[in-house]
SEZADREN-30248 format. One line per field, with one value per residue: residue number from 0; residue in three letters; chain; x, y, z of N, C-alpha, C in turn. Coordinates in steps of 0.001 Angstrom, whole numbers. Example, Ala and Ser with C-alpha at 12.3 -4.5 7.8 and 13.67 -1.06 7.14 Angstrom:
BEGIN
resi <- [0:1]
resn <- [ALA:SER]
chain <- [A:A]
nu <- [13190:12850]
nv <- [-5690:-2250]
nw <- [7800:7080]
cau <- [12300:13670]
cav <- [-4500:-1060]
caw <- [7800:7140]
cu <- [13200:12900]
cv <- [-3300:30]
cw <- [7800:7870]
END
This chain:
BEGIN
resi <- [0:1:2:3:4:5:6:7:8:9:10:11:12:13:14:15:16:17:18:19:20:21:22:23:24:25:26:27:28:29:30:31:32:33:34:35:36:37:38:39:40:41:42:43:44:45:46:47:48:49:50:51:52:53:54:55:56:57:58:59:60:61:62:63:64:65:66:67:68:69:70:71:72:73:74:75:76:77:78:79:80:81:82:83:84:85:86:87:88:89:90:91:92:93:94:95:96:97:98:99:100:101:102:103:104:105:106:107:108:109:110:111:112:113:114:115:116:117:118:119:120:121:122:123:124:125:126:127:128:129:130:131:132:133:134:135:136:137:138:139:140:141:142:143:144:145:146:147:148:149:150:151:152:153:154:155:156:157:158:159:160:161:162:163:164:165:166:167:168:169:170:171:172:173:174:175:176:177:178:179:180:181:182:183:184:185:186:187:188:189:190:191:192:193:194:195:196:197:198:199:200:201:202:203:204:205:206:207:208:209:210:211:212:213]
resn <- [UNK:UNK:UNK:UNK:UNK:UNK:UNK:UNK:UNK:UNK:UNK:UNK:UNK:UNK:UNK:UNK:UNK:UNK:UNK:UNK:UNK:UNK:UNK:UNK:UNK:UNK:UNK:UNK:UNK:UNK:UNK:UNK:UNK:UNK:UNK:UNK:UNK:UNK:UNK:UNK:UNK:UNK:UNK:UNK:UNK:UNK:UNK:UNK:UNK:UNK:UNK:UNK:UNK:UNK:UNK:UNK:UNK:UNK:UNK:UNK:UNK:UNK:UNK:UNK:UNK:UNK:UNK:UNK:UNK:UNK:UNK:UNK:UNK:UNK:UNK:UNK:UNK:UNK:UNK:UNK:UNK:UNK:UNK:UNK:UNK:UNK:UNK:UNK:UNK:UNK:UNK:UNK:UNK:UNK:UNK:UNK:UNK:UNK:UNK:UNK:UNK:UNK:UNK:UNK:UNK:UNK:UNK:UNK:UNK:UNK:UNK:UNK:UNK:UNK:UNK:UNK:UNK:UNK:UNK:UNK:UNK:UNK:UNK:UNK:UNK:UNK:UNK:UNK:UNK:UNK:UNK:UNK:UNK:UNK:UNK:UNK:UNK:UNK:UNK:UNK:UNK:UNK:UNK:UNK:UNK:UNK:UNK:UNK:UNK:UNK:UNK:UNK:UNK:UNK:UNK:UNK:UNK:UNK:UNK:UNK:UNK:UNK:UNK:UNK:UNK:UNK:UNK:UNK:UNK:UNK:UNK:UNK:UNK:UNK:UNK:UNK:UNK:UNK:UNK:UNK:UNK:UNK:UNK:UNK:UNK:UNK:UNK:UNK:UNK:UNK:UNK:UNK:UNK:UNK:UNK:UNK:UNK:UNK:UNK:UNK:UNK:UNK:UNK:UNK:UNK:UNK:UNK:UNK:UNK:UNK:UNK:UNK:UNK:UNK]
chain <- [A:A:A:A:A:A:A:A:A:A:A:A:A:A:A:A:A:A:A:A:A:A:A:A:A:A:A:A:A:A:A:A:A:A:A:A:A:A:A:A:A:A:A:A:A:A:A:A:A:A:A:A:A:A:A:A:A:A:A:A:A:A:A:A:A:A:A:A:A:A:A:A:A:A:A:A:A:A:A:A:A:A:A:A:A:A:A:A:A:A:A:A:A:A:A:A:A:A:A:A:A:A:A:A:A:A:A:A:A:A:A:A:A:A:A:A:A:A:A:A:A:A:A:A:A:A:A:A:A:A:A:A:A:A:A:A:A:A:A:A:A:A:A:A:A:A:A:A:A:A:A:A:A:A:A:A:A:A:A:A:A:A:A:A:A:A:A:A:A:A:A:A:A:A:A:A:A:A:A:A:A:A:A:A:A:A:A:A:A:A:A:A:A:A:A:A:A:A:A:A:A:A:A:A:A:A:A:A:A:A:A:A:A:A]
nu <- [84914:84058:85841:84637:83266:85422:86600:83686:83967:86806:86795:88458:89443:88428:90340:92255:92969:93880:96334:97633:97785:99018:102032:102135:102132:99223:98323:97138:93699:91969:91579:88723:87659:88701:88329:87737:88805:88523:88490:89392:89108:91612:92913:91495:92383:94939:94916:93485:96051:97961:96507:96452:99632:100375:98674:98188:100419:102661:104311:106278:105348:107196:109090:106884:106413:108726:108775:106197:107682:109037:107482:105884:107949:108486:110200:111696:112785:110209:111267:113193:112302:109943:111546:113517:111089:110019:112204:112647:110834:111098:113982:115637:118594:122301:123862:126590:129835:132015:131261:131091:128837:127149:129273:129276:126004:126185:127365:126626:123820:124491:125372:123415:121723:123667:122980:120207:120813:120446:120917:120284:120008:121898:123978:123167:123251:125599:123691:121487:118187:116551:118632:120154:118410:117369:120240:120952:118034:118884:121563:120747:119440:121497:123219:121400:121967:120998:121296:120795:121148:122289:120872:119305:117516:117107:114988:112389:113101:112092:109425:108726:109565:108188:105481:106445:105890:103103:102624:103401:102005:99516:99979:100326:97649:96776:96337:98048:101649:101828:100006:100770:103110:102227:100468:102251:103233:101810:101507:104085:103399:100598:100727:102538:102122:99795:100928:102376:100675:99084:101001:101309:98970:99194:101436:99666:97966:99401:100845:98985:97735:100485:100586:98109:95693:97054]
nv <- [87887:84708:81412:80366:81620:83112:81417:81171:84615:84438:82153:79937:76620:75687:73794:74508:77261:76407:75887:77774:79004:76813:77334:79876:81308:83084:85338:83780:83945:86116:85031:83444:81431:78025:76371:78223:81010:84597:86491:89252:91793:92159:89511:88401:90200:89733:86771:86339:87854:85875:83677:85134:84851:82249:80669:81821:83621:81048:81284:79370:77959:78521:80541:82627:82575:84144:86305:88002:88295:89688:92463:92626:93751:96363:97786:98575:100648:102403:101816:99924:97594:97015:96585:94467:92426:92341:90865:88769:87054:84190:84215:84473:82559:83322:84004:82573:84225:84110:83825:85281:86180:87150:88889:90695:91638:92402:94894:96362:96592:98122:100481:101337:101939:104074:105901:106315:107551:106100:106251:104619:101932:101244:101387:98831:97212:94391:93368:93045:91292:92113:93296:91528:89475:90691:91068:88416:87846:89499:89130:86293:87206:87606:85648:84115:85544:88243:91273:93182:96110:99204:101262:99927:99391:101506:102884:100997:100988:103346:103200:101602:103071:104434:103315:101664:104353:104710:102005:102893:104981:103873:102025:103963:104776:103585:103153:101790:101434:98427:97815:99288:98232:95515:95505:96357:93847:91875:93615:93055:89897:90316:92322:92749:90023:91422:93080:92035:90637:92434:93362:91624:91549:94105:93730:92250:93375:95756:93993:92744:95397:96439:94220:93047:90221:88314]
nw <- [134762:134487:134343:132070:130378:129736:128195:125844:125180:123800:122339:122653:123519:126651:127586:126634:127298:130157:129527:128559:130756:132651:131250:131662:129833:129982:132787:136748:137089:139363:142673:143635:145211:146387:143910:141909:139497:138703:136218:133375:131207:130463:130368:128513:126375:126378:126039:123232:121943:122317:120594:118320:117933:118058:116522:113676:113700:113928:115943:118129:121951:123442:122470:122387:124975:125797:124025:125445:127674:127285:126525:128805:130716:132131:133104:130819:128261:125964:122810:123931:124531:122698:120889:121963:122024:119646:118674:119792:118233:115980:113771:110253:110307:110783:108254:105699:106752:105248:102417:99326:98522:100080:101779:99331:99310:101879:101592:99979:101535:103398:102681:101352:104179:104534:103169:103086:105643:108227:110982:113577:112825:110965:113690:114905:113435:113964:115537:114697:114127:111480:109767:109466:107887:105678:104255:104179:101717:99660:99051:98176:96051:94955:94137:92515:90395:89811:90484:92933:93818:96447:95347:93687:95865:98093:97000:97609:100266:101659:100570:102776:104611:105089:105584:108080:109840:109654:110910:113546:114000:114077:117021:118598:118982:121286:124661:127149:128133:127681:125967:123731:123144:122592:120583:118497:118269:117394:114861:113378:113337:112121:110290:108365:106931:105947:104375:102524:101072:99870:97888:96447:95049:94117:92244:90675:89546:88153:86311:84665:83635:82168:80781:79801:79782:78035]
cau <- [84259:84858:86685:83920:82823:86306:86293:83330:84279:87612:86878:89613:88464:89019:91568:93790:93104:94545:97343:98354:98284:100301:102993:102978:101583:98611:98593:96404:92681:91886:90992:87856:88050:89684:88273:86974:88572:87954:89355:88974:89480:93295:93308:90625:93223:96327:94646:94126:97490:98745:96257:97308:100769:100229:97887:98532:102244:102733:105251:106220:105009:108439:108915:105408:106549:109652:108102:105617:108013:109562:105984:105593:109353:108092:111378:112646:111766:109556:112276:114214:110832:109454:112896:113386:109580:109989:113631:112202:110413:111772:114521:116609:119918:123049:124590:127969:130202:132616:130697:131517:127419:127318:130046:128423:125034:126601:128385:125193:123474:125491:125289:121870:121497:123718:122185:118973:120427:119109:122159:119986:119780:123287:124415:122704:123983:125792:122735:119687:117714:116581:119742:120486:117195:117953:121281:119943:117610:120290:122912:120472:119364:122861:123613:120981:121998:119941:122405:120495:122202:121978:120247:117742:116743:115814:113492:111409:113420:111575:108142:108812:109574:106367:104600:106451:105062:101688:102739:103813:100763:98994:100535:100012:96149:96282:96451:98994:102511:101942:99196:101605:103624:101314:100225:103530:104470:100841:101671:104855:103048:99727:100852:103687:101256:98928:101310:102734:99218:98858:102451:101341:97704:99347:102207:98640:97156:100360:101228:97469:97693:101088:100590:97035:96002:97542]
cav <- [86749:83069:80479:79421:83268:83480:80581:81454:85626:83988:81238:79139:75880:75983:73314:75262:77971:76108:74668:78462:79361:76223:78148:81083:82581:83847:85140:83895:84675:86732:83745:83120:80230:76850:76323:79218:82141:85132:86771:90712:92189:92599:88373:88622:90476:88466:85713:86853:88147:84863:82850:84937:84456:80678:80577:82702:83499:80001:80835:77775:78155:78953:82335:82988:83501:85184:88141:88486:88671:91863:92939:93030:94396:98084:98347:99388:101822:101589:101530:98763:97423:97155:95917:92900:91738:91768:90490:87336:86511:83355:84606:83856:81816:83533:83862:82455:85293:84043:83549:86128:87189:87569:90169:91746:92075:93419:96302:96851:97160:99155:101459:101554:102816:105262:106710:106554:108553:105358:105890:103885:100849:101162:101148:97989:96105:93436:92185:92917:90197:92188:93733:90043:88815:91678:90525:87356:87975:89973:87743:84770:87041:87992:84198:83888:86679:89744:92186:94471:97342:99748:102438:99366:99195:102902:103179:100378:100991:104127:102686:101025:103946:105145:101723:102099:105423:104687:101337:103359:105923:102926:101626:105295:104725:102742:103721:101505:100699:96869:97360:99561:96907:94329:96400:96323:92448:91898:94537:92232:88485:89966:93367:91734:89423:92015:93984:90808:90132:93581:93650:90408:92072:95160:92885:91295:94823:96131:93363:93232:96875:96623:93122:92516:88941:87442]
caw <- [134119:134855:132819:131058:129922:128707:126893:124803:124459:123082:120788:123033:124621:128566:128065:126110:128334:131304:129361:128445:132291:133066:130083:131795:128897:130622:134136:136439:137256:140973:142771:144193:146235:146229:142516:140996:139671:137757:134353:133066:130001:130204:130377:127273:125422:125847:125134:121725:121517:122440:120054:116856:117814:118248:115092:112865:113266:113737:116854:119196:122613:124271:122108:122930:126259:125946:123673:126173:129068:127135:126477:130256:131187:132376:133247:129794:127331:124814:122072:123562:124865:121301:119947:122118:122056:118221:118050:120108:117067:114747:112615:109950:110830:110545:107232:106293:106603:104185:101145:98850:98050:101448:102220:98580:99925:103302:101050:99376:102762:104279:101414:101577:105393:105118:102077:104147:106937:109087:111722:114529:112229:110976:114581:115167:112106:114740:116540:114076:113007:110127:109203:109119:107139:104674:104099:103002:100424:98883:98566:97595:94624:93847:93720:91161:89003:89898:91153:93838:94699:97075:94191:93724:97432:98109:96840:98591:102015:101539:100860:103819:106366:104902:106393:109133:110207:109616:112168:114678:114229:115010:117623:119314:119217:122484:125602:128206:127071:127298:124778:122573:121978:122129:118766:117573:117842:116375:113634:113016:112866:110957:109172:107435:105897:104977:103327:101364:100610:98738:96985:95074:94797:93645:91031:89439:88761:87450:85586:83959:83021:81582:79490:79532:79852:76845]
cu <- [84895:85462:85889:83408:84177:86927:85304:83806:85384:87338:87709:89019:89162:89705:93065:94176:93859:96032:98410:98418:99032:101961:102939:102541:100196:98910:97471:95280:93340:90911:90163:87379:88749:89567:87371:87954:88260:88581:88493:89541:91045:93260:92559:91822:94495:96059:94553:94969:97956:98139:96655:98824:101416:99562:98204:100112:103090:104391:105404:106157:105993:108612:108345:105416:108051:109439:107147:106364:108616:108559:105755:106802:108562:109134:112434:111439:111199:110155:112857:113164:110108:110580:112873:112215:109642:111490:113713:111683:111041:112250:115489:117919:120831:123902:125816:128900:131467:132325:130704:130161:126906:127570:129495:127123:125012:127012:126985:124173:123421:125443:124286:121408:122379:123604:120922:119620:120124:120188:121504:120317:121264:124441:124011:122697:124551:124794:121454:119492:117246:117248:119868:119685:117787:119204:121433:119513:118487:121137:122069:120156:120706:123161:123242:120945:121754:121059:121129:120808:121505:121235:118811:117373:116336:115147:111786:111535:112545:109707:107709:108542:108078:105247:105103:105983:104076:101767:102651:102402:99547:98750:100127:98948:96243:96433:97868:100103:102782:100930:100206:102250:103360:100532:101259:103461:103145:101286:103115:104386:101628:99513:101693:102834:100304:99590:102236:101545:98879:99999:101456:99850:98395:100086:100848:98109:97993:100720:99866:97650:98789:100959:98994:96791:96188:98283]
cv <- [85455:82355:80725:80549:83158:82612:80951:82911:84885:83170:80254:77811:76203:75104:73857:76273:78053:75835:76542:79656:78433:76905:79142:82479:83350:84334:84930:84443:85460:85256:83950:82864:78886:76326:76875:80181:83520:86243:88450:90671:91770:90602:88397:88640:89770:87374:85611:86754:86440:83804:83117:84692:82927:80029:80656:82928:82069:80114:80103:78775:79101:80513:82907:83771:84167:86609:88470:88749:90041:92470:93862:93636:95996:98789:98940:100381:101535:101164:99897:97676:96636:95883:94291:92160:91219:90970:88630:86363:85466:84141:83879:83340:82961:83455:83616:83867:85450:83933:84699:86680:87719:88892:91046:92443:92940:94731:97047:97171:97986:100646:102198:101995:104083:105924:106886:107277:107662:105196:104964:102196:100380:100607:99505:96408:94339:92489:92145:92093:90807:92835:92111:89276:89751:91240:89107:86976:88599:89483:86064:85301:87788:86599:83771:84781:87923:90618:93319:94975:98047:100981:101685:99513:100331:102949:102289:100446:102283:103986:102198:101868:104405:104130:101835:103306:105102:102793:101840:104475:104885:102445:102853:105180:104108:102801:103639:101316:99533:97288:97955:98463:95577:94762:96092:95135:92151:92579:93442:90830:88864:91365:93064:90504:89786:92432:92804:90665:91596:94028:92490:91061:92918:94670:92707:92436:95221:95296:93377:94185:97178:95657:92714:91185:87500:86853]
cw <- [134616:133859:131503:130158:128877:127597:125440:124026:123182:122022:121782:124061:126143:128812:127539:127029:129455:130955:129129:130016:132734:132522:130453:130808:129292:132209:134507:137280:139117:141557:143980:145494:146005:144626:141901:140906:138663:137248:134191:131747:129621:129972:128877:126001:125056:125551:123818:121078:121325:121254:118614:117070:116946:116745:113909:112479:113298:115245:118008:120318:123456:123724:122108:124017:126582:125332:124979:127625:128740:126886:127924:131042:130928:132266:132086:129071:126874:123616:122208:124160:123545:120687:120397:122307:120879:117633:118590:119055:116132:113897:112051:110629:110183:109478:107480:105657:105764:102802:100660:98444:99160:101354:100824:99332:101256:102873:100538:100457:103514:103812:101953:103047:105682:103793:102535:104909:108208:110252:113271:113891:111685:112603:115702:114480:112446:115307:116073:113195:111497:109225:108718:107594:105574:103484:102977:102226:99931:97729:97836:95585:94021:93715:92628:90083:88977:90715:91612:94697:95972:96243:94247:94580:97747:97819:97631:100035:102087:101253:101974:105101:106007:105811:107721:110088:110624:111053:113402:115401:114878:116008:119263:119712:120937:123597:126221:127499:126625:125846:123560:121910:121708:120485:118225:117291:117297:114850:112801:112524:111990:109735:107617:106638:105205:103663:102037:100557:99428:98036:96120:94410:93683:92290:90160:89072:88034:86013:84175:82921:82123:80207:79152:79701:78585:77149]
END
C-alpha cells in the first residue's frame, strides 16, 4: 500500500506517519522511486502498536523506541526478549532504602515470593521494576496504617499468576516472535487497564451486594 492507504487503514495522518519514520519508530516503506514508497501489513501493525503506546499508554516517544528495539532484538530469547521490552516501560523511581516502611515492605515482599515458590522473580529482586513498584505500594500503605503482610498479598499474587497465564496463553495465539511480544507490551499498556477497570467494576458489585445502596 502507499502512504496515503496507510494513513486511512490506520486512522494516523501522513504527517505523523512521517514524523514516526523520522523517530525510527517505524521502518521504512520498499521504495519505489525517488518519491514513492510502499507499506505492508507488518508496517500496518506497528503502527498501531506504536499509536496505542503513544495514546493510550501515554509513553514519550524516546521509550517508544527503545521497547521496540527489544521487540526487534531476535537475538535474545523470548524471556529476556519480553522482559526488557516491558522493563523499558515508565517506572516507578527508586525507593529510599532507608526509610524504615521501606525495608518493612521489602521483608513483607520477600516473604511473599518465597511463599509463592516465585524463585525467578525472587532472583531478580535487584533490577525489577515491579519488584520495585510492589515495594512501593506497600510501604506507602504501611505509612498510612494498613499493615499488608505477606499472608495479605497471596492471595491476590495468586489471582494474578492466574491473569498472567491466561496473558501468556494469549500472547501464544500469534504466530512470529516480534508479534509475541508485541502482544505482551500491548497486554502491559492496555490489559493493566482493563483489569483495573474490572477490580473497581467488581469493588461496586461487591460492595452493592454486601451494603446495598443506603
Amino acid at each position: 500500500m502507499r502512504l496515503a492507504e496507510l494513513s486511512e487503514r490506520s486512522g494516523v495522518s501522513i504527517a505523523t506517519i512521517k514524523y514516526y519514520l523520522r523517530e525510527g519508530l517505524l521502518v521504512p516503506g520498499r521504495q519505489v522511486n525517488a518519491t514513492t514508497a510502499e507499506y505492508d501489513e507488518d508496517h500496518l501493525r506497528r503502527l498501531r502498536l506504536v499509536r496505542a503506546m503513544i495514546q493510550v499508554g501515554r509513553v514519550p516517544v524516546a521509550t517508544v523506541r527503545e521497547v521496540l528495539g527489544h521487540v526487534d532484538d531476535d537475538s535474545l530469547g523470548r524471556t529476556i526478549r519480553l522482559g526488557a521490552a516491558l522493563w523499558a516501560l515508565p517506572q516507578v523511581p527508586e525507593p529510599d532504602a532507608e526509610d524504615e516502611y521501606v525495608q518493612a515492605a521489602r521483608r513483607a515482599v520477600d516473604r511473599l515470593l518465597e511463599t509463592l515458590g516465585w524463585s525467578n522473580a525472587r532472583a531478580l529482586i535487584t533490577i525489577s521494576p515491579a519488584y520495585r513498584s510492589l515495594v512501593v505500594a506497600v510501604a506507602t500503605f504501611r505509612r498510612l496504617g494498613y499493615d499488608w503482610d505477606a499472608e495479605l498479598l497471596v492471595s491476590y499474587a495468586r489471582l494474578m499468576h492466574r491473569a498472567a497465564v491466561l496473558d501468556l496463553d494469549f500472547v501464544e495465539t500469534h504466530p512470529s516472535e516480534a508479534e509475541k511480544v508485541e502482544a505482551a507490551v500491548l497486554g502491559a499498556i492496555l490489559v493493566e487497564p482493563m483489569l483495573q477497570a474490572l477490580h473497581r467494576l467488581a469493588q461496586e458489585e461487591e460492595s452493592a451486594r454486601r451494603y446495598g445502596f443506603e
